[in-house]
PAFIRO-610347 format. One record per residue (C-alpha): residue number from 1; residue in three letters; chain; x, y, z. Coordinates in nm, 2 decimals, decimal comma, padded with zeros to 4 digits. Example, Ala and Ser with C-alpha at 12.3 -4.5 7.8 and 13.67 -1.06 7.14 Angstrom:
2
{n = 1 res = ALA chain = A u = 01,23 v = -00,45 w = 00,78};
{n = 2 res = SER chain = A u = 01,37 v = -00,11 w = 00,71};
END
This chain:
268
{n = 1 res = UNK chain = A u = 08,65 v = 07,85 w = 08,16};
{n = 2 res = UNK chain = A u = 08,37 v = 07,72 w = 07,88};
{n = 3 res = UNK chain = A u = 08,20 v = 07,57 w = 08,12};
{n = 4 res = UNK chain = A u = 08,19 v = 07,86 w = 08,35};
{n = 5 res = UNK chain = A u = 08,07 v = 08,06 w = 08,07};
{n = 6 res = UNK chain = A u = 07,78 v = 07,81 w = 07,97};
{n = 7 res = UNK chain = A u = 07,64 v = 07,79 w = 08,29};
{n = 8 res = UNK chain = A u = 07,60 v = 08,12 w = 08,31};
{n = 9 res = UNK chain = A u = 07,45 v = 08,19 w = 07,94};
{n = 10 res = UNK chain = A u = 07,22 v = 07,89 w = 08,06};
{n = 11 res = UNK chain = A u = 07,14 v = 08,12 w = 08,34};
{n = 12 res = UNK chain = A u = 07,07 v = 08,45 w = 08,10};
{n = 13 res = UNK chain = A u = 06,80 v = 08,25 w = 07,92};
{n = 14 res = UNK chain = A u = 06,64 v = 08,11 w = 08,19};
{n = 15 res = UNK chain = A u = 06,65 v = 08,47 w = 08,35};
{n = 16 res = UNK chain = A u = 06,48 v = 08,56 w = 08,03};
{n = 17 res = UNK chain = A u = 06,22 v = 08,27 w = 08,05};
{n = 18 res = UNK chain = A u = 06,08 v = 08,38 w = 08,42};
{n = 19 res = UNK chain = A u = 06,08 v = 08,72 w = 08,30};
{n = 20 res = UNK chain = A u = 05,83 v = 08,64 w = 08,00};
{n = 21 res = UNK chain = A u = 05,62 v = 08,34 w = 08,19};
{n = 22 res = UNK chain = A u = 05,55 v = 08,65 w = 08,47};
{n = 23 res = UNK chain = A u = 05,46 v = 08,90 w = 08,19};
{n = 24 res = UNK chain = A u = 05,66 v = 09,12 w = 08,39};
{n = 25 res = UNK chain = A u = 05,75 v = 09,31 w = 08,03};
{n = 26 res = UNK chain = A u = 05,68 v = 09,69 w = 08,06};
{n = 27 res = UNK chain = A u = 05,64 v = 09,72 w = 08,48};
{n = 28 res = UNK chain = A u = 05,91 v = 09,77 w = 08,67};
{n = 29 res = UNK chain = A u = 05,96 v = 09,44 w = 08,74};
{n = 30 res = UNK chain = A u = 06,08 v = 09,40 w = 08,40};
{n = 31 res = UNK chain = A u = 06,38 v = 09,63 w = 08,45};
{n = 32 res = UNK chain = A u = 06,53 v = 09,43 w = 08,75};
{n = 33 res = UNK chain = A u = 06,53 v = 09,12 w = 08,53};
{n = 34 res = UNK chain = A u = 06,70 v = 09,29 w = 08,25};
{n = 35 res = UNK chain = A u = 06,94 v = 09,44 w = 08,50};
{n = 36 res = UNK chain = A u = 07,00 v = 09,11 w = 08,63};
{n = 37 res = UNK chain = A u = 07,07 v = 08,99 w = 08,30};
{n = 38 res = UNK chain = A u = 07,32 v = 09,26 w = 08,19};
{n = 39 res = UNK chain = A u = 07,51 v = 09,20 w = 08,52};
{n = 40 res = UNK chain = A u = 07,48 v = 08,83 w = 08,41};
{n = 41 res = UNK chain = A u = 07,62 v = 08,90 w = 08,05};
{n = 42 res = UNK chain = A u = 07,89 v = 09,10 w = 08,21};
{n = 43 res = UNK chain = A u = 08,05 v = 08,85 w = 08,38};
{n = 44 res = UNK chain = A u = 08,02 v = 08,61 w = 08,09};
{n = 45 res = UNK chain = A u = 08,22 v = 08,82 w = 07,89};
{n = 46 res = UNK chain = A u = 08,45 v = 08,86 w = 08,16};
{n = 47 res = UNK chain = A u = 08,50 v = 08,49 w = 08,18};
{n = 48 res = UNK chain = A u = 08,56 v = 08,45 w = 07,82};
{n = 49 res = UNK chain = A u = 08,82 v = 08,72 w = 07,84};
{n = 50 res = UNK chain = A u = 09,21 v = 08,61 w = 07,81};
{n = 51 res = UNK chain = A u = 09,42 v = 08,76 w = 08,11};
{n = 52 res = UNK chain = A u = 09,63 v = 09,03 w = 08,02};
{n = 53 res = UNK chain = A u = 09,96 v = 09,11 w = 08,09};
{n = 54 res = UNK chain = A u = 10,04 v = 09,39 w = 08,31};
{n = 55 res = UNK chain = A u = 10,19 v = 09,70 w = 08,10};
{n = 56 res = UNK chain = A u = 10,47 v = 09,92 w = 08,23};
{n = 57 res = UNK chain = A u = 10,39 v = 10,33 w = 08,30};
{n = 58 res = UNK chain = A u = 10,35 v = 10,51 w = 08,01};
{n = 59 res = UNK chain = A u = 10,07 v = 10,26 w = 07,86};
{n = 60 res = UNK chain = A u = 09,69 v = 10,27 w = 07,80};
{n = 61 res = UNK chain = A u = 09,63 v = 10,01 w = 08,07};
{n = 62 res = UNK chain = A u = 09,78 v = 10,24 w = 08,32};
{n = 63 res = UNK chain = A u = 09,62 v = 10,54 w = 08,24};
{n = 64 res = UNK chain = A u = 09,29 v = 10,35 w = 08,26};
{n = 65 res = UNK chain = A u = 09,42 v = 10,20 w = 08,65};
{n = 66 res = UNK chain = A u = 09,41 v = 10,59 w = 08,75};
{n = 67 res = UNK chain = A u = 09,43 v = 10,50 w = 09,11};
{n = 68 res = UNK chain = A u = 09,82 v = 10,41 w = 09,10};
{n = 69 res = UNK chain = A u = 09,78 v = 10,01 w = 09,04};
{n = 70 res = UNK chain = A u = 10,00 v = 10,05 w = 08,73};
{n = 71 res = UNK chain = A u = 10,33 v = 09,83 w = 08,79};
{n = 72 res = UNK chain = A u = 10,66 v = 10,05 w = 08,84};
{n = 73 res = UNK chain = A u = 10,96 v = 09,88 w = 08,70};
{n = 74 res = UNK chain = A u = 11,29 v = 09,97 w = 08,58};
{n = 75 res = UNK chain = A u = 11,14 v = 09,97 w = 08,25};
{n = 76 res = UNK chain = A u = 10,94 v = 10,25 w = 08,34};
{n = 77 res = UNK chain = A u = 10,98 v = 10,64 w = 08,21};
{n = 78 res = UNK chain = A u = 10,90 v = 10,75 w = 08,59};
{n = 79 res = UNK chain = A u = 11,16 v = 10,45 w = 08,74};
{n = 80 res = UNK chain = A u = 11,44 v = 10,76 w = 08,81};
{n = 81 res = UNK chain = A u = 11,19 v = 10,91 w = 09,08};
{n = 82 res = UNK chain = A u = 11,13 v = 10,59 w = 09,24};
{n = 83 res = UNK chain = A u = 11,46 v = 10,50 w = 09,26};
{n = 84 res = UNK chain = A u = 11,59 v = 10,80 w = 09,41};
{n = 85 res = UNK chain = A u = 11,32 v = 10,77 w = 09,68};
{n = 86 res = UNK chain = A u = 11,43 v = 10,43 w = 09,77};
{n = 87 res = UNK chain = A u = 11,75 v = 10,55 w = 09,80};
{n = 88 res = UNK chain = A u = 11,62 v = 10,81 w = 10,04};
{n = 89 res = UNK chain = A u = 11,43 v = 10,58 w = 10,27};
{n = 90 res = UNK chain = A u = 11,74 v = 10,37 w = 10,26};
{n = 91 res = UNK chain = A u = 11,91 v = 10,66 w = 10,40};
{n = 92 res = UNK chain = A u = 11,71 v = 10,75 w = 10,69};
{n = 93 res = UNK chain = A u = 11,56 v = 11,04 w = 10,44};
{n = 94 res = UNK chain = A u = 11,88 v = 11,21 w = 10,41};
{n = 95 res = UNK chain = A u = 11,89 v = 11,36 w = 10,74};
{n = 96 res = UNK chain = A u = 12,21 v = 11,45 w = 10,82};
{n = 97 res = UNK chain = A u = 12,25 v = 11,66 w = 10,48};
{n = 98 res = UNK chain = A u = 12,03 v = 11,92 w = 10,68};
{n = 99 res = UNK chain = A u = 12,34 v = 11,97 w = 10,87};
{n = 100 res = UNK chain = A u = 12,57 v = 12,02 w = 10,60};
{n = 101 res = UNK chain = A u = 12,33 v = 12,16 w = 10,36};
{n = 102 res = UNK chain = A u = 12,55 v = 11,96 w = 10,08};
{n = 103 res = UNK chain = A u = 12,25 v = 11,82 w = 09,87};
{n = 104 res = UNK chain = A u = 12,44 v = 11,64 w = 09,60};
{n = 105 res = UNK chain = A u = 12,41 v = 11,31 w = 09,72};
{n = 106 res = UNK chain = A u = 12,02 v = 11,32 w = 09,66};
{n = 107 res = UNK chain = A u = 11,86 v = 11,32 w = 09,39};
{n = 108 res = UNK chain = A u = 11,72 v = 11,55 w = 09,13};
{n = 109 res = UNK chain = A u = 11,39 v = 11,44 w = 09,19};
{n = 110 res = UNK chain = A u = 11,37 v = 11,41 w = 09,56};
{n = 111 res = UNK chain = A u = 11,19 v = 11,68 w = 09,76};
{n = 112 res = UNK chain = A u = 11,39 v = 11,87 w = 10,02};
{n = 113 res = UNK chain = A u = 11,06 v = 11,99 w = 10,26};
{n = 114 res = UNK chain = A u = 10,94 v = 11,62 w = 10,19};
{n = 115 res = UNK chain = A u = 11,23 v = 11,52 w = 10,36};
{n = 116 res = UNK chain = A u = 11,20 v = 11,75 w = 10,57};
{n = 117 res = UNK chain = A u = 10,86 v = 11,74 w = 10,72};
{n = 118 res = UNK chain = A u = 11,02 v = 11,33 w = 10,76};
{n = 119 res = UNK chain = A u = 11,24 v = 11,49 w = 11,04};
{n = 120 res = UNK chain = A u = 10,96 v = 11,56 w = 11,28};
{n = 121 res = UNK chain = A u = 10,71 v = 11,31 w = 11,26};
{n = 122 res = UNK chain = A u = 10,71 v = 11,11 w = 11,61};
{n = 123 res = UNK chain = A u = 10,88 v = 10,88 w = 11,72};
{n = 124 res = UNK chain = A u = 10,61 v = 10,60 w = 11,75};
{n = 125 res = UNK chain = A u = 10,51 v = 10,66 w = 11,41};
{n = 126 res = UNK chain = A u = 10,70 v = 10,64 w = 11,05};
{n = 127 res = UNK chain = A u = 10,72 v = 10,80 w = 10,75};
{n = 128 res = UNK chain = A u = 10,67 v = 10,70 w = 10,43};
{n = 129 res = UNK chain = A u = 10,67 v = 10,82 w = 10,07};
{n = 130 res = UNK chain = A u = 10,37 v = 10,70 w = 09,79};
{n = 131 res = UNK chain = A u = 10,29 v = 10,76 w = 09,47};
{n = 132 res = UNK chain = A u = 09,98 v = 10,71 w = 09,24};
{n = 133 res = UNK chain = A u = 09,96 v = 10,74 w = 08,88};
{n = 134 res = UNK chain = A u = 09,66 v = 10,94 w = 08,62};
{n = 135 res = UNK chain = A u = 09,65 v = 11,09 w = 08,36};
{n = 136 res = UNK chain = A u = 09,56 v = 11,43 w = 08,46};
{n = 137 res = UNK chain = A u = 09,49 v = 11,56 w = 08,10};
{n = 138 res = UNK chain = A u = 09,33 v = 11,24 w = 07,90};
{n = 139 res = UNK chain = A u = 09,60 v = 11,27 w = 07,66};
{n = 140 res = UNK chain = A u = 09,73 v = 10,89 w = 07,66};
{n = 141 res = UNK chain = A u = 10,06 v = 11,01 w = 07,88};
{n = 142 res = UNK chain = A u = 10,00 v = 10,95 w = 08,27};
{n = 143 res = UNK chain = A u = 10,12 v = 11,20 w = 08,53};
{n = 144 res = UNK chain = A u = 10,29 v = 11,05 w = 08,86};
{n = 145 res = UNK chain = A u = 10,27 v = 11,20 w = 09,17};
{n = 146 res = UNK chain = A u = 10,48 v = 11,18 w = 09,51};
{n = 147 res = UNK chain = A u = 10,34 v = 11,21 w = 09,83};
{n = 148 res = UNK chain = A u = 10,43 v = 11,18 w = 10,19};
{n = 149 res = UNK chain = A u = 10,28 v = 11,07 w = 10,55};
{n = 150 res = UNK chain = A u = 10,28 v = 10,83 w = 10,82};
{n = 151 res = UNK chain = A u = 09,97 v = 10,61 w = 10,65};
{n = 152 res = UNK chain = A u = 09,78 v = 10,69 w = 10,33};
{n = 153 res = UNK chain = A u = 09,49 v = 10,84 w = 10,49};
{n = 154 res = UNK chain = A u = 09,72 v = 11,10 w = 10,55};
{n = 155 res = UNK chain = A u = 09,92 v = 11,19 w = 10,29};
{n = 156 res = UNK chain = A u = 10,05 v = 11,52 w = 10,17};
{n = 157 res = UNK chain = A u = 10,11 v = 11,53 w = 09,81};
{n = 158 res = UNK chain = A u = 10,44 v = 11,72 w = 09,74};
{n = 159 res = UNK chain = A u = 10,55 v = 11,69 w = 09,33};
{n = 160 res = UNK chain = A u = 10,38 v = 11,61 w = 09,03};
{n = 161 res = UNK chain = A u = 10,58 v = 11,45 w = 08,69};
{n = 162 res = UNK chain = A u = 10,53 v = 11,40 w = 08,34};
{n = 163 res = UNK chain = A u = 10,74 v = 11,26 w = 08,06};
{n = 164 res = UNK chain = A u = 10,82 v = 11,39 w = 07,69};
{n = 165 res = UNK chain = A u = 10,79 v = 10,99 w = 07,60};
{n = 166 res = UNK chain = A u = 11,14 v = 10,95 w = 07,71};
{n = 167 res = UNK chain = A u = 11,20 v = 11,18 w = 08,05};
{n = 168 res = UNK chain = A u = 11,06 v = 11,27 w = 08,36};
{n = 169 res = UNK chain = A u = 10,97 v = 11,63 w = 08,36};
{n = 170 res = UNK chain = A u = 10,85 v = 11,80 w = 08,65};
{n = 171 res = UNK chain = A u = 10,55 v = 11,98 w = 08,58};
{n = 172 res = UNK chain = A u = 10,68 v = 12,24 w = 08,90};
{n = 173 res = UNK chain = A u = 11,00 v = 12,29 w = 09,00};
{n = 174 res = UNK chain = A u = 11,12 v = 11,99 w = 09,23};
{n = 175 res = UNK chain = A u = 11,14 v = 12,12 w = 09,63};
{n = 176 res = UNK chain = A u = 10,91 v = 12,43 w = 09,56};
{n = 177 res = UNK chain = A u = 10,60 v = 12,26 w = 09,71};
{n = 178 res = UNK chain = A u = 10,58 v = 12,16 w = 10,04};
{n = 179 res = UNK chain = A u = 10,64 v = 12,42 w = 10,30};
{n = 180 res = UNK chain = A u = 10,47 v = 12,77 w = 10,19};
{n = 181 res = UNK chain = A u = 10,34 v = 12,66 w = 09,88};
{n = 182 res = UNK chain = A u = 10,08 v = 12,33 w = 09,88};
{n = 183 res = UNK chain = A u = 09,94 v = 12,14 w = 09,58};
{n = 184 res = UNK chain = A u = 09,66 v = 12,03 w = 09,53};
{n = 185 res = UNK chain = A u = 09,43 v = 11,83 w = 09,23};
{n = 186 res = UNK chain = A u = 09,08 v = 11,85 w = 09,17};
{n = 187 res = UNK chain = A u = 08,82 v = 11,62 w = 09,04};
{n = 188 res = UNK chain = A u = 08,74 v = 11,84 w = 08,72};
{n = 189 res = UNK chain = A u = 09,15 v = 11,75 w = 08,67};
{n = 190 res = UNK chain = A u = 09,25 v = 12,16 w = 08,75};
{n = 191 res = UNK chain = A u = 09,49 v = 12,21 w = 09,04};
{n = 192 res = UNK chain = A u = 09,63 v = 12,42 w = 09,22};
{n = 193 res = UNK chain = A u = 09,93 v = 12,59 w = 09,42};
{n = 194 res = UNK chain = A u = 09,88 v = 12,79 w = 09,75};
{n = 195 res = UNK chain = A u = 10,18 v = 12,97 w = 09,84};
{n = 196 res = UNK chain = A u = 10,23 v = 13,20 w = 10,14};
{n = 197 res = UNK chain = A u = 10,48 v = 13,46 w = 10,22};
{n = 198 res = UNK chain = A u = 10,35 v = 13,58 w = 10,53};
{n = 199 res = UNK chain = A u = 09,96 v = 13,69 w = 10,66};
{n = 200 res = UNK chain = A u = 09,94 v = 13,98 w = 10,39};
{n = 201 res = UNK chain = A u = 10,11 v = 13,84 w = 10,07};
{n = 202 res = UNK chain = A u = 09,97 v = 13,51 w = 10,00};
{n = 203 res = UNK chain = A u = 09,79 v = 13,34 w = 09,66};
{n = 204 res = UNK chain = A u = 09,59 v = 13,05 w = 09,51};
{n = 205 res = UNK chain = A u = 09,68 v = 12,97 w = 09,11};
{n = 206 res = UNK chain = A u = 09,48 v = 12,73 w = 08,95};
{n = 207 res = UNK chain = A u = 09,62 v = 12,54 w = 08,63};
{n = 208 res = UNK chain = A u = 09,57 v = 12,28 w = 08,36};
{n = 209 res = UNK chain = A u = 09,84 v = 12,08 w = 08,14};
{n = 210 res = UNK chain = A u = 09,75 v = 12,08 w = 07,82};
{n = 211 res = UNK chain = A u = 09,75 v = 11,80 w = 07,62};
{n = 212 res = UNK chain = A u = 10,11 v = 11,68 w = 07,54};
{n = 213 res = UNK chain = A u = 10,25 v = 11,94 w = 07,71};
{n = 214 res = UNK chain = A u = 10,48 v = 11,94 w = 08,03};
{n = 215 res = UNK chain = A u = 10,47 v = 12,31 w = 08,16};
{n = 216 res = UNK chain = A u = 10,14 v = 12,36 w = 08,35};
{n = 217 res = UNK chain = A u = 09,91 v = 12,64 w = 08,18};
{n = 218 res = UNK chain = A u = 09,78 v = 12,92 w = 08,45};
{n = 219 res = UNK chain = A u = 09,37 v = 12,95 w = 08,44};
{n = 220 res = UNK chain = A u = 09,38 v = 13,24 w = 08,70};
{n = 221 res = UNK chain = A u = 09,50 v = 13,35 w = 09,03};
{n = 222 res = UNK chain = A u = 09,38 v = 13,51 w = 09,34};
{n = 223 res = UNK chain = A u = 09,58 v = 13,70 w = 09,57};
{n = 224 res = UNK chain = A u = 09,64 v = 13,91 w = 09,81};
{n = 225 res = UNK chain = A u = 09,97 v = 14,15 w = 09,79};
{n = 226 res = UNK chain = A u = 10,05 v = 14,37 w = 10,08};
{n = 227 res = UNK chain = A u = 09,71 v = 14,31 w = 10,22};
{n = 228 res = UNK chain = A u = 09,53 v = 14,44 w = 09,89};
{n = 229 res = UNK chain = A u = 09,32 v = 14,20 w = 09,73};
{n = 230 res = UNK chain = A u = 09,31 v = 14,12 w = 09,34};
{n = 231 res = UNK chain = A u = 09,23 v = 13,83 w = 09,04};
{n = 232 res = UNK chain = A u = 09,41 v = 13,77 w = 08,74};
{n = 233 res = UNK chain = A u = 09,24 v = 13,58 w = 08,49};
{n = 234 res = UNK chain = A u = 09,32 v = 13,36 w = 08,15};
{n = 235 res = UNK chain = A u = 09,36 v = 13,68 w = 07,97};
{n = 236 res = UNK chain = A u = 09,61 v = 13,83 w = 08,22};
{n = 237 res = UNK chain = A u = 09,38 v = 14,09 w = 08,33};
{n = 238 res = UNK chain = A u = 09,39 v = 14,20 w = 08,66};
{n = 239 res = UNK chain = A u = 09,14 v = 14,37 w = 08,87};
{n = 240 res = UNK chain = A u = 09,08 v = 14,44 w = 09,24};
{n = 241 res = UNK chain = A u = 08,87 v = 14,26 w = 09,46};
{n = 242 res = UNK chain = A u = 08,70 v = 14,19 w = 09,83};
{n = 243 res = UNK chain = A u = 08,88 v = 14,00 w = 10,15};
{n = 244 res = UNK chain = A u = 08,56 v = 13,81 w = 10,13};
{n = 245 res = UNK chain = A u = 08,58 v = 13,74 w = 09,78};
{n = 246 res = UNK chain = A u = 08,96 v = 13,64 w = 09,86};
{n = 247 res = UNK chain = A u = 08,90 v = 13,41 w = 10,17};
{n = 248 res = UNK chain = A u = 08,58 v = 13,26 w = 09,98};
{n = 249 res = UNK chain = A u = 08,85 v = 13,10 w = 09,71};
{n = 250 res = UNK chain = A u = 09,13 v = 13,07 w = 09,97};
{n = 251 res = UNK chain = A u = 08,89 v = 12,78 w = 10,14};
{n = 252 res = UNK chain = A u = 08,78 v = 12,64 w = 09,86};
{n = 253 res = UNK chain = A u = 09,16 v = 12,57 w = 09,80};
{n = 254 res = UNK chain = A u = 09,09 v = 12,22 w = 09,99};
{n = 255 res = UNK chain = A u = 08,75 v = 12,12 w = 09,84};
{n = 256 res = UNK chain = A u = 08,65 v = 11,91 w = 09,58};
{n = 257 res = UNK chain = A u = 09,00 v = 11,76 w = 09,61};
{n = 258 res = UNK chain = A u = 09,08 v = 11,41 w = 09,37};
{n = 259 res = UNK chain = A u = 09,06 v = 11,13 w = 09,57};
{n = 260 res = UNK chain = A u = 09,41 v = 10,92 w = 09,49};
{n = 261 res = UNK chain = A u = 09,44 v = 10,57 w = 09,59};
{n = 262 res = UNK chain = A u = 09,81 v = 10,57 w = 09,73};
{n = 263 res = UNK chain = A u = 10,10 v = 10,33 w = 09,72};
{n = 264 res = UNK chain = A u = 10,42 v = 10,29 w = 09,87};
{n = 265 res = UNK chain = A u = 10,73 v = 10,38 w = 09,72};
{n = 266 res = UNK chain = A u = 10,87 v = 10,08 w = 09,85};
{n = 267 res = UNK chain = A u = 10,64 v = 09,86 w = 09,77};
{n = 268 res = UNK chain = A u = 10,67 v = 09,96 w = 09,38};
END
């Protein structure tokens, strides 16, 4: 490893020497030698770092690996989901409870229109259940999130959980997202639930969750009730508006969305 890292600070100065032997100081020519360097620099402190362990959920390392590299053990705050939706792919997704609508012998966790959109996916293809891992709020705890699809180009995403430092807590009711009502997460770290209760009575509520809290805080709403149009803001005012004004935030419901980098539940 020292030897890796002399060669290369041999290779900073002499990047340095060409630079000054060319007077290429103050032209533009300049800037792509010091760029070279400080890509050269990088990777010597790189080299002279130690490795470092891999933490478990709940750690600064994890909420820097926001695309859902983080290690999920049974050490982990969020292992209880997992588990449970192991236990559901082990049981062909629970499939005959739909039958005997006895849910008992699933767990608390486990999403019931996640399970069953499972049911009617082809029969050439599978489905399989993923999660990824950021922290949604920058507040040191990471938030874990379950979704659902036959690859992960197409996944659904179906609950999001936080923790309290010792518990999951779901930040919506577990099984209330899914069929009518769809989340979604933004790149400014808002989301957002569409829910539907038929062509006239239908909403989009976007939401933060405040720092080291678990309940998600309501920014506004826009809905439509009985096919009259309205907005609700921060302040819990509410006032009457257009269709147009309506639809405009009903599309923008899928747009801007955060870009998670899935894995598989059983691969965790």
């Amino acid at each position: 490893m020292r030897r890796k890292a002399e060669f290369w600070i041999g290779a900073v100065m002499m990047a340095a020497g060409v630079a000054v032997a060319a007077g290429a100081y103050g032209t533009g020519e300049s800037k792509a030698a010091e760029v070279q360097m400080v890509g050269i620099m990088e990777q010597v402190q790189e080299t002279e770092q130690p490795a470092q362990e891999t933490e478990q959920v709940g750690t600064k390392t994890e909420q820097q690996n926001a695309g859902g590299t983080a290690e999920i053990t049974e050490d982990s705050v969020y292992w209880p989901v997992v588990a449970q939706y192991r236990e559901a792919e082990a049981n062909n997704m629970y499939a005959d409870l739909f039958d005997s609508g006895d849910w008992s012998a699933k767990g608390e966790f486990v999403n019931i229109e996640l399970l069953n959109n499972a049911r009617f996916v082809e029969d050439d293809m599978h489905f399989d259940v993923y999660y990824t891992i950021f922290d949604i709020n920058q507040d040191d705890i990471p938030e874990f999130f379950i979704g659902g699809g036959v690859n992960r180009d197409s996944v659904v995403l179906y609950d999001m959980f936080t923790n309290d430092g010792e518990n999951v807590v779901p930040v919506f009711e577990v099984s209330t997202l899914g069929y009518r009502s769809n989340l979604n997460v933004y790149e400014d770290n808002s989301f957002a639930v569409y829910g539907s209760s038929g062509a006239a009575t239908n909403s989009v509520c976007y939401y933060t969750l405040p720092a080291q809290g678990t309940q998600p805080q309501q920014i506004e709403e826009y809905g439509m009730r009985d096919g009259a149009c309205y907005h609700t803001g921060e302040d819990g005012r509410t006032i009457g508006i257009s269709r147009e004004e309506y639809y405009a935030k009903v599309d923008e419901f899928t747009q801007n969305m955060k870009q998670f980098q899935w894995n598989p539940v059983t691969g965790a």
